[in-house]
C-alpha positions, 0 to 999 in steps of 0.5 A: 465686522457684525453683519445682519443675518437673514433677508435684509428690509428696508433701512437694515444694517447689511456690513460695514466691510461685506454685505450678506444677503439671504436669497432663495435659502441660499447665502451670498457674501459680496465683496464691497469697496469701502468707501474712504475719503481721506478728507473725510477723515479729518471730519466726522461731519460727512455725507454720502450719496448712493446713485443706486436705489436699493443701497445707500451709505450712513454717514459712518461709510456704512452701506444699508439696503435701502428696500428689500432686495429681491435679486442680486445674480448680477454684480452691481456697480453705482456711485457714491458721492462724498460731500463735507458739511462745512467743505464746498469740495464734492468727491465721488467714487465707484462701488462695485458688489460682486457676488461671492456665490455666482463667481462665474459671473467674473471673467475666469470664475476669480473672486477678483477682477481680471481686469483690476481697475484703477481706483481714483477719486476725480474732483468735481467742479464747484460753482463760484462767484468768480469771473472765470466760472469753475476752478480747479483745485489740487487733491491728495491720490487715495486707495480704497481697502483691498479684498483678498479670497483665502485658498486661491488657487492662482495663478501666482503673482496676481496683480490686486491694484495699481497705484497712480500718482498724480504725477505719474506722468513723470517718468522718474517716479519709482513706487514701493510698499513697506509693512508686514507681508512686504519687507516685513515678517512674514515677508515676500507676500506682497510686492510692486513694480516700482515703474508700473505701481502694479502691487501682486499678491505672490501665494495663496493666503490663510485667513485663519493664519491673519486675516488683514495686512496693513502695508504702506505705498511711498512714491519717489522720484530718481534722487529719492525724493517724496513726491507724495505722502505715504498712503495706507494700504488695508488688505483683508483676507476674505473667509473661505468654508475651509474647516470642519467643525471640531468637537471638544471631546470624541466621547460625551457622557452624561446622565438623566434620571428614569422617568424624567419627563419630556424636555429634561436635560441631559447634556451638551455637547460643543464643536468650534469651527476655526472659520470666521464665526460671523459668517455662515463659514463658522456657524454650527448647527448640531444634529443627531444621526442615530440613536443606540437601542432604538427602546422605547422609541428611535427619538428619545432624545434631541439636540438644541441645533445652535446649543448643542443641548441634548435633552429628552423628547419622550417618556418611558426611561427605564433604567431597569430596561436600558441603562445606556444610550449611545448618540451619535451627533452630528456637527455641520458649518455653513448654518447645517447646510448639509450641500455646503457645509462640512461635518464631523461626529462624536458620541454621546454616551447618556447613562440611565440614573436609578431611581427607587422605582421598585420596591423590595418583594419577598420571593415568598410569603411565609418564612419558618426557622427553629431556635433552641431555648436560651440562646441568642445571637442565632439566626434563625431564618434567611429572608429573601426579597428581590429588588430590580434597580440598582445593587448596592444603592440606597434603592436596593439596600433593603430595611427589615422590621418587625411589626407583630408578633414579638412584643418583648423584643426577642428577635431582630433582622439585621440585613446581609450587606452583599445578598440583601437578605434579611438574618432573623437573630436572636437577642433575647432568650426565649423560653420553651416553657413559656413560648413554644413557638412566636409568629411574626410579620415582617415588612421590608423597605429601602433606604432610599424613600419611594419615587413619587407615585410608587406605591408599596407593593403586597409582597414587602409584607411576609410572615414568619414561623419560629418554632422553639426547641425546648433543651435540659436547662439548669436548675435555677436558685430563686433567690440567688445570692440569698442571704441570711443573719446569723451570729457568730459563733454558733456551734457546729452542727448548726442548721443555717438554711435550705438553700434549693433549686427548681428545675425550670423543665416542667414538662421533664421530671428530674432530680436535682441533687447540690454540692458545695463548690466555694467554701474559704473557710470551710464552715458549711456542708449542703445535704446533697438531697435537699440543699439543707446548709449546716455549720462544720465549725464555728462561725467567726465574724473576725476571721480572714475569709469575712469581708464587711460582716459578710461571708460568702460561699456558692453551691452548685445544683445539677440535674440527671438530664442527658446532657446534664445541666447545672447551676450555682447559686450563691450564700451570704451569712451576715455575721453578728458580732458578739463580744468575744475580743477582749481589747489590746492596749496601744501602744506597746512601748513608750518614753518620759522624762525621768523628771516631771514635766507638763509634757511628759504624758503618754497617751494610750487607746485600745484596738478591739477586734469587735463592732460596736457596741461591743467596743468602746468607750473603754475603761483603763486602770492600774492594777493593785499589785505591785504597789508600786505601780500605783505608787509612781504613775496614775491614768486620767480619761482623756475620752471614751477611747483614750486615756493619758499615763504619766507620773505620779512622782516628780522624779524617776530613776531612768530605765525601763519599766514595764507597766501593767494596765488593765483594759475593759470595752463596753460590752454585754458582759464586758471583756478586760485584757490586762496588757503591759506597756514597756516605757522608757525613762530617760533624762531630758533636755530642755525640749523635753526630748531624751538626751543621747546620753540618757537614752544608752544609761536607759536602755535595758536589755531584758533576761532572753536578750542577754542568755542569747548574748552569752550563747554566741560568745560561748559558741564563738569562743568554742570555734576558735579552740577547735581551731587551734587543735585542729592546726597543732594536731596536723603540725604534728602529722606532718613532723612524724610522716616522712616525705616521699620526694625530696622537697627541693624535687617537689614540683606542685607548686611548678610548673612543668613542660614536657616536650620530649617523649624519652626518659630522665637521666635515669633512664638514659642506660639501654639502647635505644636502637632495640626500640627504633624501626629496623631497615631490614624485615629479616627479624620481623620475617623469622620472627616467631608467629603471632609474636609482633611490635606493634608499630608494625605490620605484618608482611603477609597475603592481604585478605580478600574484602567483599566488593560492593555492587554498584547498585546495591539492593537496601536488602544486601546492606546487613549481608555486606557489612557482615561479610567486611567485619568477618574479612577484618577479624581475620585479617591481620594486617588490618589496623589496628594490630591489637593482638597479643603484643610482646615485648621483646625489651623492658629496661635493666634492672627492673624487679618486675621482670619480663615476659620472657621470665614468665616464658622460662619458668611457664615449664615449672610448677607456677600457677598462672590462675588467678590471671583469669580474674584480671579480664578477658585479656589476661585470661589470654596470657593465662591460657598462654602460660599455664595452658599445658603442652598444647598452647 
């Protein structure tokens, strides 16, 4: 239900279920029994009657203070009466206002009556006309609305009201209650004694959880029966102050610009209370508790107390100073009553938005930077501003320009994105000679344009001092590429032009010397002095090296500066024609018909090397001789460059003819070529095109074509005869020399597997026990010294190697691989065995002999000296042997 708020005047709405008054800053919600009829129900045309002055009740059962209400301490009790506009019926009942706030005022400090009343609706008597004055007549039994306080604290049950029939006394009637709360979820809540008609509320109630039951009262009898029509019963859960207000968010941010003038805003923050809004249980008010820095001021700021609008109070936001402001803020029900009400807290977190407050300022008046001559994308100095709002923003961001002092463009100042500095660069060369030093004027700006009211400041203007360092510049050709007109042709020695440079240090006197550093074709020579050009050899305009009339070379002039400087310069001669090619004929080769036809012609041209007018149009004759020329062709123009051959007889042989044609242009003086034309003369077919047969009987071959024909039949021929001598001369050598092998034994064209190691068949007549390793040393230990097999080893002391040390120092590694070779080339057991080896058998019948046969005639006079020229190993055996007595 909405109810007025504040202190009630006369006629104002108060509630149509509890009424609120506003007495002494304080708010008292009263209990109020609505007041019901059911026979009103049935009608909307009813009228009530408060017996109480101050209250009374419209006809939509809404009560109203009727005057201002100066004090409601005590409950308050009048009657209304109900009368139907079109029902002579006249029904009463009571209302009783309880105040919420003096629940002391009730007998145990309940916000219900220990003693609930019955509420019944007594029927009054009406006049009539009859006889027997009033009469009686039967009513229906009602029960007003029922108010329950949220979070009582009991005792448990607790009897809300009683329920009466009018025929109660009748005692077999039995009441019950139906509905959600009753037997319905959430059940268990209500209940009644079905004797009595007593109803209990069982536990404490919630009316945030529901606010209002709607149960059901039935009256019966012992067998079950109606004895009076349902009723409904409405129980209203009354709001209790049982909740803090809740914030949306325990951190707020916002944001407001610096400078923003009083009453700007800035944000809002928003708390919601879970009880009844309509009642001062739920409404918030919103404050703010403290301020963080307290700069300018404590109170920068306030808050709409219903809105919760934060907005500025003050001037003097400066984000430069502050750049965040930390608000506590502060959320109370009970309409902010801070003895009633509830509170919570959160935090607004306001940010300082950057405005372009401040301008840039360079740290210093005058800049100064060098930059050497010719030389760009330099930078020349570092401009340095400060700007106190805020980095990287469109405010700080700084825009250099120059507005005095370069007037043709040489320099710009391009900003450093992450310093803001300003690099002075060179774009333009500047030049020594001509400026030796530039003074500028810079302004630096933002991006961003000025807040309104911000002036520039006196130090966004600097100047700054460029000094030009003057270095050895090359020389430099005047006019580069230079080009003269020469015709060609001209002889050799020929003075074309002075191509020269000048030296652009005119303070520094240095000579310039030139040299040719391009020259295709090699026709020119520069005076290393003077850069005077003359011809090397004949100019010609035809050649490959000229390009559209045009030939070019470059030179190059240097200085004897420190360091040394050079430039190049290029020339182009533009060659004349002269007439100096004579004209060739085209085409070369040709075909006709062997018969006149009107489509045997053949047109010819010229191609002259030339321009004009040293070119066509050309003049195409036969020449007198051979006569026959004349005889069986003729020329006719066609134009100035081409001309029509064909026959001058209506039949020709077929073959090939070489035709002699002299060719002239139109040169000063003119120039002829006698050229010659092979065509061909074949029978045609009907097309006028030859016919295969024709061209094989007219095609000729020409004196070279057949000598070289000839030369490679002779050749041919002549490699076949040597061939053949060839063949018949080893045939014989094979005849006359004797084979070494059988040929049934030649085995190259075999393939042969050797899988045994001992001799052939042959080679099968001696022991081979002489070879094999004896069981018993005994022959190994008689055996004469130093004479050994070399599948054996010696049966001997070993010798004694040098032993490693376990730490080897690296200086002992040459020592100790010196001592182990020395030990193994003294000792003869040591693998492997390659001492003078004996063998003690060879074979039978071998014409060789043995080393025993030497061993028995080395007492003779044999000479064993020309061992020693076989090598270190025979010279051995030749010691041996032929050594004397004492080996």
């Amino acid at each position: 239900p909405s109810c007025k708020m504040g202190k009630p005047k006369n006629g104002e709405k108060i509630c149509e279920v509890y009424l609120i008054v506003s007495l002494s800053n304080a708010i008292f919600p009263f209990l109020l029994s609505a007041v019901k009829f059911e026979n009103c129900q049935r009608s909307r045309e009813v009228g009530f009657i408060s017996s109480h002055p101050n209250f009374s009740v419209r006809p939509d059962g809404t009560v109203y203070t009727q005057q201002e209400v100066a004090n409601l301490s005590e409950p308050v009790q009048f009657m209304v009466t109900a009368r139907g506009l079109h029902d002579p019926h006249i029904w009463e009942t009571t209302v009783k206002l309880a105040l919420v706030g003096h629940l002391h005022s009730l007998p145990g400090g309940k916000m219900w009556d220990s003693q609930p009343k019955v509420i019944r609706f007594s029927r009054r008597h009406q006049r009539g006309s009859s006889a027997n004055g009033l009469r009686r007549q039967k009513r229906d039994w009602v029960i007003p609305p029922i108010n329950v306080p949220e979070n009582s604290r009991g005792p448990f049950p607790h009897m809300l009201v009683r329920i009466r029939s009018d025929q109660d006394k009748d005692p077999g009637i039995r009441y019950s209650i139906t509905g959600a709360g009753a037997d319905q979820p959430p059940s268990g809540i209500y209940n009644i004694d079905p004797i009595s008609g007593n109803m209990f509320v069982t536990q404490p109630l919630d009316r945030e959880e529901r606010a209002s039951y709607h149960l059901r009262a039935h009256a019966v009898d012992m067998n079950g029966n109606q004895v009076e029509n349902p009723i409904d019963l409405y129980i209203y859960v009354i709001d209790m102050n049982d909740n803090r207000p809740e914030f949306q968010n325990q951190v707020y941010n916002g944001s407001v610009a610096e400078g923003s003038k009083p009453g700007s805003s800035v944000m809002q923050v928003t708390a919601s209370d879970s009880d009844d809004s309509t009642t001062a249980n739920g409404m918030v008010r919103y404050r703010i508790l403290s301020q963080t820095p307290h700069s300018p001021i404590p109170n920068m700021f306030t808050i709409n107390s219903e809105t919760g609008d934060i907005v500025t109070v003050a001037a003097g936001l400066d984000r430069e100073k502050v750049s965040q402001y930390t608000l506590i803020v502060q959320a109370t029900d009970m309409e902010g009553n801070l003895n009633f009400g509830l509170s919570n807290t959160a935090t607004a977190l306001i940010s300082i938005t950057d405005i372009n407050d401040n301008p840039p300022e360079f740290t210093v008046r005058t800049f100064s930077g060098e930059v050497p001559e010719n030389k760009v994308n330099v930078v020349v100095a570092n401009l340095t501003v400060v700007d106190r709002d805020q980095p990287h923003s469109p405010n700080w961001n700084a825009v250099y320009r120059i507005v005095n002092g370069d007037p043709s463009g040489h320099f710009t100042i391009r900003t450093n994105p992450i310093t803001n500095e300003g690099m002075l660069t060179v774009i333009k060369p500047v030049d020594f000679e001509m400026n030796r030093a530039f003074m500028l004027t810079v302004v630096v700006s933002n991006q961003a344009h000025l807040a309104s009211g911000i002036q520039s400041s006196l130090q966004s203007t600097a100047g700054v001092t460029i000094s030009v360092q003057d270095v050895n510049e090359p020389p430099v050709f005047p006019v580069n590429p230079k080009i003269i007109r020469f015709e060609e042709g001209v002889p050799a020695g020929t003075t074309l032009t002075v191509f020269a440079a000048q030296d652009p240090d005119h303070f520094i006197h240095q000579i310039v010397r030139y040299a040719k550093l391009s020259d295709p074709a090699n026709w020119l020579r520069i005076n290393r002095t003077n850069g005077q050009i003359t011809t090397m050899a004949l100019l010609d305009r035809e050649s490959m090296y000229v390009r559209n009339n045009m030939y070019e070379a470059t030179f190059l002039a240097y200085d004897n500066g420190s360091p040394q400087a050079s430039g190049t310069g290029t020339l182009q001669i533009y060659l004349i024609d002269v007439n100096d090619n004579a004209p060739v004929l085209v085409p070369r080769e040709a075909q006709v018909c062997e018969r006149t036809r009107p489509n045997s012609r053949i047109n010819i041209t010229a191609s002259d090397a030339d321009t004009d007018p040293n070119v066509g149009p050309f003049v195409f004759e036969l020449p007198s001789f051979p006569p026959s020329v004349r005889r069986n062709w003729t020329i006719s123009r066609l134009s100035g460059d081409y001309a029509q051959l064909k026959l001058r007889i209506s039949y020709l042989e077929a073959g090939m003819y070489e035709i002699p044609i002299i060719v002239s242009d139109s040169g000063n003086p003119p120039l002829s070529n006698r050229s010659v034309i092979r065509v061909k003369v074949c029978p045609c077919d009907h097309n006028g095109d030859c016919s295969a047969t024709g061209a094989v009987a007219a095609a000729g071959l020409g004196t070279g074509a057949i000598i070289a024909i000839l030369i490679c039949i002779i050749i041919l021929l002549s490699m076949v005869l040597l061939f053949v001598v060839w063949m018949k001369r080893r045939e014989k050598e094979r005849q006359a020399k004797p084979l070494l092998i059988d040929p049934e034994d030649d085995v190259r064209d075999n393939i042969l597997k050797y899988d045994e190691e001992g001799g052939g068949e042959e080679d099968q007549d001696y022991d081979l026990s002489q070879l094999q390793q004896p069981e018993s040393l005994d022959h190994i230990i008689n055996k004469t010294t130093g004479v050994r097999r070399v599948d054996e080893r010696p049966v001997i002391a070993e010798s004694q190697y040098p032993v490693r040390p376990s730490v080897p120092h690296p200086g002992d590694i040459g020592d100790f691989i010196n001592d182990g070779l020395r030990a193994a080339d003294n000792d003869p057991t040591a693998p492997p065995y390659d001492s003078l080896l004996v063998f003690d058998y060879e074979g039978s019948g071998s014409t060789a002999g043995s080393v025993s046969s030497l061993n028995s005639t080395s007492s003779g006079d044999q000479d064993y000296d020309y061992l020693n020229d076989w090598g270190p190993r025979f010279k051995k055996l030749a010691d041996l042997y032929g050594g004397g007595d004492d080996d």
